[in-house]
NUSE-605900 format. One record per residue (C-alpha): x, y, z; residue in three letters. Coordinates in steps of 0.25 Angstrom, whole numbers, plus 5000, padded with zeros to 4 digits. Layout:
# NUSE-605900
XYZALA...
# end
This chain:
# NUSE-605900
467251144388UNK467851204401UNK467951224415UNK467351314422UNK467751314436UNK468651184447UNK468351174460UNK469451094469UNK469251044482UNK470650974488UNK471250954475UNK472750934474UNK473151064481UNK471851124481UNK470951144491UNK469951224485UNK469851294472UNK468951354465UNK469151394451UNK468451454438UNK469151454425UNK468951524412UNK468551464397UNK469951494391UNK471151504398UNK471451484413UNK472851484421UNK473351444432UNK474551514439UNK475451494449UNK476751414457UNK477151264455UNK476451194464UNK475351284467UNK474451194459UNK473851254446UNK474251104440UNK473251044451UNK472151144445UNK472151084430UNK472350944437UNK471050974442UNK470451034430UNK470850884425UNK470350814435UNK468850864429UNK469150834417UNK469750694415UNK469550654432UNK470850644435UNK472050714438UNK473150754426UNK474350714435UNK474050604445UNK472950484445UNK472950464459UNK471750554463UNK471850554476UNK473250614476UNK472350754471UNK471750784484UNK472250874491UNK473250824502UNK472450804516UNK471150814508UNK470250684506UNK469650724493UNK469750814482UNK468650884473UNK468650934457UNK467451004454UNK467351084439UNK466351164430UNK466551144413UNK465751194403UNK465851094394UNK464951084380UNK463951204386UNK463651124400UNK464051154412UNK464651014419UNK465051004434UNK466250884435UNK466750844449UNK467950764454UNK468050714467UNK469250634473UNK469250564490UNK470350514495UNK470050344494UNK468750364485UNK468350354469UNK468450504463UNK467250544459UNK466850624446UNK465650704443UNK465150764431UNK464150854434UNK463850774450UNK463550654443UNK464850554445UNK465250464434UNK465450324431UNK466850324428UNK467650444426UNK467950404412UNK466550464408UNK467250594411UNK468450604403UNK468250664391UNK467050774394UNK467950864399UNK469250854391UNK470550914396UNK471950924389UNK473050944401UNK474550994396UNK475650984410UNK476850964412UNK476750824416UNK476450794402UNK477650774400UNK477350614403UNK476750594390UNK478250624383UNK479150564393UNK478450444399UNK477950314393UNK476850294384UNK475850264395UNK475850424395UNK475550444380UNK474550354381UNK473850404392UNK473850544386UNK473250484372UNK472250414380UNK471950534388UNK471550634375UNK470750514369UNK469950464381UNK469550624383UNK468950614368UNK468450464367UNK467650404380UNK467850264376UNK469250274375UNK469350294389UNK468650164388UNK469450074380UNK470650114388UNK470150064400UNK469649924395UNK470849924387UNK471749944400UNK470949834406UNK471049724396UNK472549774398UNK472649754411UNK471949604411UNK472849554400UNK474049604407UNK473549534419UNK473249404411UNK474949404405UNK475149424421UNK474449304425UNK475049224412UNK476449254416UNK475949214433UNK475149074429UNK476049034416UNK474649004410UNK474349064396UNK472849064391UNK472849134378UNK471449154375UNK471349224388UNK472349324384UNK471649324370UNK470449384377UNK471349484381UNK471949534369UNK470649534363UNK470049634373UNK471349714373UNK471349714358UNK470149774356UNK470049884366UNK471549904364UNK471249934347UNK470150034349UNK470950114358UNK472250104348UNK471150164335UNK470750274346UNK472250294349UNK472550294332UNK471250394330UNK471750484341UNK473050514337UNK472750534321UNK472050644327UNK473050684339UNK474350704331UNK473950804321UNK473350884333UNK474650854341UNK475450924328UNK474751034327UNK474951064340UNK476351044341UNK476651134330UNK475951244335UNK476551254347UNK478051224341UNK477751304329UNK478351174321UNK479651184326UNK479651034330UNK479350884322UNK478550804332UNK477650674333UNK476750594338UNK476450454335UNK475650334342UNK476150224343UNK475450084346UNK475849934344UNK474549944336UNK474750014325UNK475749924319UNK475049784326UNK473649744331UNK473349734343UNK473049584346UNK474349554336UNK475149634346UNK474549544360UNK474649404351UNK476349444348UNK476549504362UNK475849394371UNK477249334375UNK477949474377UNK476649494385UNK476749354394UNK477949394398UNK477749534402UNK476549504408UNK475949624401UNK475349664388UNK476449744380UNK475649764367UNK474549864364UNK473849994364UNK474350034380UNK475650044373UNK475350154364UNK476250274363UNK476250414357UNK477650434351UNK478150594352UNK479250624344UNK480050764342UNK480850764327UNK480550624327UNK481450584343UNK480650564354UNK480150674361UNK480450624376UNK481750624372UNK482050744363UNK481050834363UNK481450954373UNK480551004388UNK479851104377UNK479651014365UNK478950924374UNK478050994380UNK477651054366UNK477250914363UNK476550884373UNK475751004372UNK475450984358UNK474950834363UNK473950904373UNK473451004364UNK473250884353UNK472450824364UNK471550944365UNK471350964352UNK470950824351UNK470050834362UNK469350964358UNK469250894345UNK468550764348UNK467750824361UNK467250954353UNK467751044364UNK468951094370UNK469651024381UNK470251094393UNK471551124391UNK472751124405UNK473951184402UNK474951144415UNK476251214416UNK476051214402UNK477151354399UNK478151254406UNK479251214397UNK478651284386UNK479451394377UNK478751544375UNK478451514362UNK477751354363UNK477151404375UNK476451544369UNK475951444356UNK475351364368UNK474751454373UNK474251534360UNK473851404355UNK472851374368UNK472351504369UNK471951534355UNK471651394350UNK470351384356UNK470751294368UNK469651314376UNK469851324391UNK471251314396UNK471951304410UNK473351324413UNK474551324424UNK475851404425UNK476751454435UNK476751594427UNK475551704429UNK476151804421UNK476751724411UNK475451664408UNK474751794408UNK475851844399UNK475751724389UNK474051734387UNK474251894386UNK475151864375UNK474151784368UNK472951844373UNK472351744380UNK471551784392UNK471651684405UNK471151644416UNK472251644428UNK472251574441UNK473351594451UNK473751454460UNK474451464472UNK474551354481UNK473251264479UNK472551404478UNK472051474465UNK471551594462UNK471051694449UNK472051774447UNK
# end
């Protein structure tokens, strides 16, 4: 799969552009702010119908504009396909796959998978596990269509069982086969998406090491471990022993929305120990596992974004990076930097050929 050409209209702080992209590797270059990031935030857009950074979708148009328009080409298992967002100020956003609109926007995601690396990934480390959830759900919902599904309902049943401990604590009146009917609906959407969770990570790990110790050449012990209250309890044993804890903070405190992935570095936690450059070589090696695990359950290659991707990065991590993605048969790739020559210099070294794209101010052109 890839993408052939975007077309913008008013998006962030585009006007206009107009853009056609090679198989391999394609670069953005240019200033802070000029807005190469808004490129592969659109780039995303077609792929999983929302932006990488902010959910509000109004806050993409551009400013003093009352809409804004995403149109792109892929090649995707030897078909052309046309997909198209479109966002007015005050409406539903609309999404087309080849003119004809969906349903629901979940139908989308997964048939043009995208694995983004940025900066701002650093939220997966240092915030809550809200983050490390949303990042496993993301990489399982692009491979597994009723997965999107279960979370969803599962959110629901949440969200009403919450709402029923609220209105317990307000009335002082307990019914407890009402709230039975509850657990049982949360029990049993909650347990498939723990097995789905279990699967995926027996899987994801190994990728993620292998991963790791390529691009630090085995110079560091790190893990990753799930964590769930279900893997030591059931799920319906944990409701019945936390229903008092839960009366009294009006909110469910057990279950699979408490997941977590655990990183460690030399067995310490890695928020806390692990340097700016250790970090990021995690995190990398997460995103890599994600495509790897994508390529493998989809039977093609994802798109690969690469955001600021040099920053924070030593010569050496950053040329296995880039040896790795180059020659490991990634498929098509798109990347920002601030540094034309630097990333002329870096792919003449491994002899890669590129694509480059200079950004100046809401304007891009082939360089």
């Amino acid at each position: 799969m890839w993408l052939k050409n975007i077309t913008l209209l008013n998006f962030k702080n585009y006007a206009d552009a107009d853009l056609h992209f090679s198989k391999t590797v394609n670069v953005f270059v240019g200033n802070n702010g000029a807005g190469k990031t808004n490129l592969l935030d659109a780039i995303h857009y077609l792929c999983l119908c929302k932006s990488y950074f902010n959910p509000i979708d109004s806050q993409q148009i551009k400013t003093a504009e009352e809409l804004f328009l995403i149109q792109g080409d892929f090649h995707r298992q030897e078909k052309n396909e046309k997909i198209t967002c479109g966002v007015k100020k005050n409406q539903k956003k609309q999404f087309k796959r080849n003119k004809k609109e969906y349903d629901k926007l979940a139908s989308h995601i997964g048939l043009f998978p995208l694995v983004m690396i940025s900066p701002y990934d650093v939220n997966i480390i240092m915030d809550g596990s809200e983050e490390r959830r949303r990042f496993m759900d993301n990489v399982i919902s692009q491979t597994d269509a009723a997965y999107l599904d279960e979370l969803m309902v599962y959110n629901r049943h949440l969200l009403n069982r919450n709402a029923l401990l609220k209105q317990i604590a307000l009335t002082r009146r307990y019914d407890p086969s009402l709230l039975e009917i509850f657990n049982e609906q949360l029990v049993a959407c909650g347990n498939r998406i723990f097995e789905k969770r279990k699967l995926f990570m027996q899987d994801y790990i190994e990728l993620f090491n292998t991963y790791y110790q390529f691009l630090t050449e085995d110079a560091e012990t790190v893990d990753l471990t799930y964590q769930s209250q279900l893997n030591d309890t059931s799920f319906d044993t944990l409701l019945s022993s936390s229903i008092e804890k839960d009366k009294i903070l009006e909110r469910t405190t057990t279950g699979i929305h408490k997941d977590d992935l655990i990183f460690s570095l030399r067995e310490m936690p890695l928020k806390k120990f692990g340097s700016q450059g250790q970090q990021k070589s995690f995190l990398i090696a997460l995103k890599l596992a994600q495509y790897a695990y994508v390529e493998k359950y989809k039977g093609f290659k994802p798109l690969l974004l690469l955001d600021d991707i040099f920053d924070k990065l030593d010569d050496r991590r950053m040329h296995k990076l880039m040896e790795m993605v180059s020659h490991h048969d990634f498929g098509q790739i798109f990347i920002t930097d601030t540094g034309k020559e630097r990333v002329i210099n870096i792919f003449n070294e491994i002899k890669v050929p590129l694509t480059l794209f200079e950004v100046n101010n809401g304007g891009v052109q082939h360089a």
